[in-house]
C-alpha positions in Angstrom: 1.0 -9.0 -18.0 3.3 -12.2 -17.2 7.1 -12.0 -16.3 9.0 -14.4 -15.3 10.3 -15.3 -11.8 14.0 -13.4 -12.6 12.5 -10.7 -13.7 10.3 -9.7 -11.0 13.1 -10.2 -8.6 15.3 -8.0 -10.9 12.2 -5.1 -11.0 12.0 -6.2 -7.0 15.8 -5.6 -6.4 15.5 -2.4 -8.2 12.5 -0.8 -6.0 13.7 -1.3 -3.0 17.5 -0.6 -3.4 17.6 1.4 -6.5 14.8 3.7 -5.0 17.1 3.9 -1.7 19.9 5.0 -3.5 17.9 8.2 -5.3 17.4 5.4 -8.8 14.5 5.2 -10.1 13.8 2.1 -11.8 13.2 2.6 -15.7 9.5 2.0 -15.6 8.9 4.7 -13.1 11.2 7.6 -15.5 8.4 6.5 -18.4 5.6 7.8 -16.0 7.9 11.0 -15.7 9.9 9.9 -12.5 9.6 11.5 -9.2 8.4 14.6 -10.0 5.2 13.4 -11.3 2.4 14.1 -9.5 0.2 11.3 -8.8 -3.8 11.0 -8.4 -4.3 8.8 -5.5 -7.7 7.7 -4.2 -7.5 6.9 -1.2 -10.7 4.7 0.4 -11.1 4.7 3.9 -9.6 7.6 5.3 -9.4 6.7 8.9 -6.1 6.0 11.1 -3.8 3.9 8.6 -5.4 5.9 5.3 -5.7 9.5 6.8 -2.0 9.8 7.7 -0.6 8.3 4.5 -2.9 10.2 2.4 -1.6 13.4 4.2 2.2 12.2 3.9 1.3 12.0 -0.2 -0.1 15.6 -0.5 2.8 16.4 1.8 5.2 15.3 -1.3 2.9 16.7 -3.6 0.5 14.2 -5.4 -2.9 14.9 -5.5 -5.1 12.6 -3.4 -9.0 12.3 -2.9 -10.2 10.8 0.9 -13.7 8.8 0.8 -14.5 6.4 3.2 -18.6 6.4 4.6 -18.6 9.6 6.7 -18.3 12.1 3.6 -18.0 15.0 5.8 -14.8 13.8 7.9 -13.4 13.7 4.6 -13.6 16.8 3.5 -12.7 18.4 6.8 -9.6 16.4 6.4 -9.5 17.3 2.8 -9.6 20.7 3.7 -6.8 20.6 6.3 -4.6 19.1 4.2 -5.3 20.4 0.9 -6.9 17.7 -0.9 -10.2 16.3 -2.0 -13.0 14.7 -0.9 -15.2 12.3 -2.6 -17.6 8.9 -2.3 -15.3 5.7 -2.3 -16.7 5.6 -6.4 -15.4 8.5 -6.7 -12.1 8.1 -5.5 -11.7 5.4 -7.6 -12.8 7.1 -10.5 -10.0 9.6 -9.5 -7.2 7.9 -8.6 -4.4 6.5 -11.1 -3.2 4.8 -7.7 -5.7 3.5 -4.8 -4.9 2.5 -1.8 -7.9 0.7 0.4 -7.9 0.7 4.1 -10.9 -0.4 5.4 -12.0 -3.5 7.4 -11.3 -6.9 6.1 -15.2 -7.5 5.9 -16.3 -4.7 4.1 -13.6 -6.0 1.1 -16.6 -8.0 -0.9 -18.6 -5.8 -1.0 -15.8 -3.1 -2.1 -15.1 -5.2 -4.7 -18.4 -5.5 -6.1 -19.4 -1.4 -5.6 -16.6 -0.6 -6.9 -16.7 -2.9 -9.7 -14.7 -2.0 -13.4 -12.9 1.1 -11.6 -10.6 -1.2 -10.3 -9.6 -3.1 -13.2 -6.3 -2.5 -14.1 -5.4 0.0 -11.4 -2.6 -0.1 -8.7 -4.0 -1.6 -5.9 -2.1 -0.7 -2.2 -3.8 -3.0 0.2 -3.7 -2.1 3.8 -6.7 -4.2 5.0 -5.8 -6.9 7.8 -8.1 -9.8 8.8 -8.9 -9.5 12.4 -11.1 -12.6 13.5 -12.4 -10.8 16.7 -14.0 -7.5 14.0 -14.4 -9.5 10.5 -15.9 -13.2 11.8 -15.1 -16.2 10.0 -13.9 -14.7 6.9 -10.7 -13.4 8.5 -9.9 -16.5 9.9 -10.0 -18.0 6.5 -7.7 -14.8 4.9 -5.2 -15.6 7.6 -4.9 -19.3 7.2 -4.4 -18.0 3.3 -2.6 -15.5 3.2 -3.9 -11.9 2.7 -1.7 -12.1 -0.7 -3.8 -14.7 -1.8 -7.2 -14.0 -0.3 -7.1 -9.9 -1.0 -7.1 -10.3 -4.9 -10.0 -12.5 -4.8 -12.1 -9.8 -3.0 -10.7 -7.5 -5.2 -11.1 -8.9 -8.6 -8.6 -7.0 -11.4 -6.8 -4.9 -9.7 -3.1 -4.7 -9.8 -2.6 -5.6 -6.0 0.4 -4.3 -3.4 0.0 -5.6 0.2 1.7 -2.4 2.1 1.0 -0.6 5.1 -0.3 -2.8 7.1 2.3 -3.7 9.4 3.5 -0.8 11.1 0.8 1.1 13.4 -0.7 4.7 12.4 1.3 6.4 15.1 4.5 5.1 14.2 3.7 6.2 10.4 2.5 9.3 11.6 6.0 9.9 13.9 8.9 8.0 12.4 8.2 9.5 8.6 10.6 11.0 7.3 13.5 10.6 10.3 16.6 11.1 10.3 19.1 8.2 10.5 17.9 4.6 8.8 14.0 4.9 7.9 11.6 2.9 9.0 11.0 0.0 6.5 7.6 -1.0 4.9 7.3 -4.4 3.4 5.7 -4.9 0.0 4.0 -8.1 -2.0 3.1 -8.0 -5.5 3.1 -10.1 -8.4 2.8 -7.6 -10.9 6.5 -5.8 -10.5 5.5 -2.2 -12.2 2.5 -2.2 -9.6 5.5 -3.0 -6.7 7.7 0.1 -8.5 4.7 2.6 -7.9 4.3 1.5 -4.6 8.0 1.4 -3.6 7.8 5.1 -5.5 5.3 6.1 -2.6 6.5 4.5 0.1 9.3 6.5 -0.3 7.6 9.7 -0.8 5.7 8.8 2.5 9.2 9.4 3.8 9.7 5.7 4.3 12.2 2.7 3.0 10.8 0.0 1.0 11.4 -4.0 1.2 10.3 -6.1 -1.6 9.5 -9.1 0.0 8.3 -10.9 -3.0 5.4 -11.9 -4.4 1.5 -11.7 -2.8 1.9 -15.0 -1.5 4.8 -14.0 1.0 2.5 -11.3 2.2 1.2 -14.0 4.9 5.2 -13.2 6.2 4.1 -9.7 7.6 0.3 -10.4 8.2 -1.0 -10.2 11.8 0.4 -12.8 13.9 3.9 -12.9 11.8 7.1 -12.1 14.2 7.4 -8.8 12.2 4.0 -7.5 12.6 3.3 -4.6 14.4 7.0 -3.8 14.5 8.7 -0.2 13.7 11.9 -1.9 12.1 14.4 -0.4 9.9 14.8 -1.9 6.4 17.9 -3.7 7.6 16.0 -5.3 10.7 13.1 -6.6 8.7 15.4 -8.4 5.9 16.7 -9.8 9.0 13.3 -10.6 10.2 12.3 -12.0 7.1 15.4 -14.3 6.6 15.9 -11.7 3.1 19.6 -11.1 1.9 20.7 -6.9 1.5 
C-alpha cells in the first residue's frame, strides 16, 4: 500500500492527537473502533512483552504469550487470563503481534516464522545491544532499527514501539493520573501506526508519531530520549516535533 508523504503525516497527526482527544481516526471505526477486541500475539513474553501483554488483556483484547519457555507462559497466561502458545502459534493467532525478543534471535524469527507474518501489524520492541547481539547490533544501530528491523522481518507491516521506556516504568506509570507517559512510534505504513497508537493508548499510555521507520534511529539506544519516562509534551520537545 503506497501513500504519499501528506498523507501519512495527516493519518500520523490523527493517531497521536486525535486518539488523545477520545477520536478515533476513521480507519480504526472500520475495524469497529475501540471496543473491538483484538487478538494480539505477543512473542517473547519476558520483561518489556509480559507487562504490555497484561496491560492489553487488562483493556480487554485477547492475547496469546509464546516466547521459548512454554510453561512461563502459561503460568502467566493463567494469571492474567490469557493464552499461551509456541511463538508459531502466536502468530498464527494474532491479528496484531508484537515481538520482543533479542536483537539476534530476529533472523531467525523471521525465517520460523516465515508467511504468518506477511501482512500483519508488526509492534517491534527489539533493541540492538552490541554487548548481547555481537556485530549485528552494531550494524542495526549505525542503520537505524527502522531500517534494519524490516529486513529481519520480511512482510510485515512494521511499528518500532516500546522500546524506549524501561519495563518498570511501563509497569508503574500506566495509566496515571495527570499527563501520560508518552511512547514514540515509527511506521511507514500509517493504518499499521493507527493500530498501534490504538494500543498504546489502551496500554494506558499517550502516543507520538514520530514519523516514519527511518526516524526510529531518533529513540533507539544511545538517542538523548532513550530510556527516558517523558510525557508526550517532553519528547516532542526532545525530538525537536511541533504539538
Amino acid at each position: 500500500m503506497k501513500h504519499s508523504r501528506r498523507s501519512f503525516l495527516q493519518v500520523a497527526a490523527a493517531a497521536a492527537a486525535g486518539l488523545a482527544a477520545g477520536a478515533l481516526p476513521h480507519a480504526l471505526h472500520a475495524q469497529g473502533g475501540a471496543s473491538k477486541s483484538l487478538k494480539i500475539g505477543v512473542i517473547g513474553s519476558g520483561r518489556i512483552g509480559g507487562t504490555v501483554g497484561e496491560l492489553w488483556v487488562k483493556a480487554g483484547h485477547q492475547v496469546m504469550f509464546s516466547s521459548l519457555d512454554l510453561e512461563h507462559d502459561k503460568a502467566l497466561a493463567a494469571r492474567v487470563g490469557a493464552r499461551a502458545g509456541t511463538p508459531k502459534e502466536a502468530a498464527a493467532f494474532g491479528e496484531v503481534l508484537l515481538v520482543s525478543v533479542p536483537y539476534s534471535a530476529l533472523p531467525q524469527l523471521g525465517r520460523d516464522l516465515g508467511d504468518s507474518l506477511k501482512g500483519k501489524i508488526v509492534l517491534d520492541t527489539c533493541n540492538p545491544i552490541p554487548g548481547r547481539d555481537g556485530d549485528m547490533a552494531l550494524e542495526a544501530r549505525a542503520k537505524g532499527t527502522g531500517v534494519a528491523s524490516p529486513r529481519l522481518l520480511p512482510g510485515a507491516r512494521l511499528v518500532r514501539a516500546f522500546n524506549s521506556v524501561g519495563h518498570t516504568s511501563l509497569r508503574s506509570e500506566a495509566h496515571r493520573s495527570g499527563e501520560r507517559i508518552a511512547i514514540p512510534l515509527a511506521a511507514d505504513d500509517p493504518v499499521a501506526l493507527q493500530t498501534a497508537a490504538r494500543l498504546v493508548q489502551d496500554a494506558g499510555f499517550e502516543p507520538v508519531a514520530v514519523g516514519p521507520l527511518a526516524r526510529a534511529k531518533e529513540f533507539d539506544p544511545g538517542a538523548p530520549v532513550f530510556g527516558r519516562a517523558m510525557t508526550a509534551a517532553e519528547l516532542r520537545r526532545g525530538l525537536g516535533i511541533k504539538p
